[in-house]
C-alpha positions as CSV (number, residue, x, y, z in Angstrom):
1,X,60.3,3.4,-24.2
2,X,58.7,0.3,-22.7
3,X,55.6,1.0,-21.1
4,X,56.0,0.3,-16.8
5,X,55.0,-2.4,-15.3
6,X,54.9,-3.4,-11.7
7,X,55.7,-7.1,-10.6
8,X,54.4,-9.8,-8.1
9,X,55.5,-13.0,-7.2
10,X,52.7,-15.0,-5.5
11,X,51.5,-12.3,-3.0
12,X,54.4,-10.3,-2.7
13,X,55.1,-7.0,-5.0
14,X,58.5,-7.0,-5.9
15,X,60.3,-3.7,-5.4
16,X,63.8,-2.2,-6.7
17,X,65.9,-3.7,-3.7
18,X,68.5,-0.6,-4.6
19,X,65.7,2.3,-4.1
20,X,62.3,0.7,-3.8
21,X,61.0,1.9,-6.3
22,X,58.5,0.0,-7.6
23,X,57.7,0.8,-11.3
24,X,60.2,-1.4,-13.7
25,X,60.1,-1.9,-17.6
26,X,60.5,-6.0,-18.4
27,X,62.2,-7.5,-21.0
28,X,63.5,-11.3,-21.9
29,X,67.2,-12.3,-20.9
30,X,69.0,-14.9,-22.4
31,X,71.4,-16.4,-19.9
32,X,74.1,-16.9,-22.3
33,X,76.3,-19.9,-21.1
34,X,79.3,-18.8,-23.5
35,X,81.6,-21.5,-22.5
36,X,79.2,-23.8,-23.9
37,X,78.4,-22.2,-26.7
38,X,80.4,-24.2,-28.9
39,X,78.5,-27.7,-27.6
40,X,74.6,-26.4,-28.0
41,X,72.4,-23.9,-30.4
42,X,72.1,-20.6,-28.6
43,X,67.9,-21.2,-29.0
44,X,68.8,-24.1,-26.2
45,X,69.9,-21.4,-23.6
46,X,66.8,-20.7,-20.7
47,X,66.1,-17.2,-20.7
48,X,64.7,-15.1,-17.8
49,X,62.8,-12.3,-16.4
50,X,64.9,-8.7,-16.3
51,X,63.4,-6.3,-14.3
52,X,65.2,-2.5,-15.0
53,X,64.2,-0.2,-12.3
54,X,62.5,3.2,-13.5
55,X,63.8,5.2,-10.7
56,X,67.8,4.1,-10.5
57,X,68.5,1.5,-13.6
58,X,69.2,-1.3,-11.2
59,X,68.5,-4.7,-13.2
60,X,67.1,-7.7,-11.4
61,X,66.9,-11.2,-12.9
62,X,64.0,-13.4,-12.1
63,X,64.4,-17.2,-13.7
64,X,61.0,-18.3,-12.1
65,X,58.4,-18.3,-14.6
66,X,55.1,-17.7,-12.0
67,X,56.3,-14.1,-12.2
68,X,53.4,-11.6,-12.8
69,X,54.0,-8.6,-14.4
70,X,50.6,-5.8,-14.6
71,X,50.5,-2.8,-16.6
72,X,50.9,0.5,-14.5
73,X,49.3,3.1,-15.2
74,X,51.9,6.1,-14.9
């Protein structure tokens, strides 16, 4: 399993807004416009941020890039 990280965005931490926890494991989303699919190359798609909570499994999506993720210890 994906070692936990915790996440910031400028100066604030980003916490699970289900339980608030605040350990998460990150991985890349594509966001998958399948409608279009047809019309572009998948590699065109943007991609983005997914958070999974540690504690509950809640997944948050974060498209903006200036998204810092540090190692946790734990």
């Amino acid at each position: 399993m994906a070692r936990p990280v915790r996440a910031v965005l400028g100066d604030v931490r980003l916490d699970c807004r289900i339980c608030r926890g605040d350990l998460s494991r990150d991985r890349e989303v594509l966001l998958d416009s399948s409608g279009m699919e047809f019309m572009k190359p998948a590699r065109a798609d943007e991609s983005a941020t997914g958070l999974i909570c540690r504690r509950c499994g809640y997944v948050h999506l974060f498209a903006d890039k200036d998204i810092k993720l540090y190692r946790a210890d734990k």
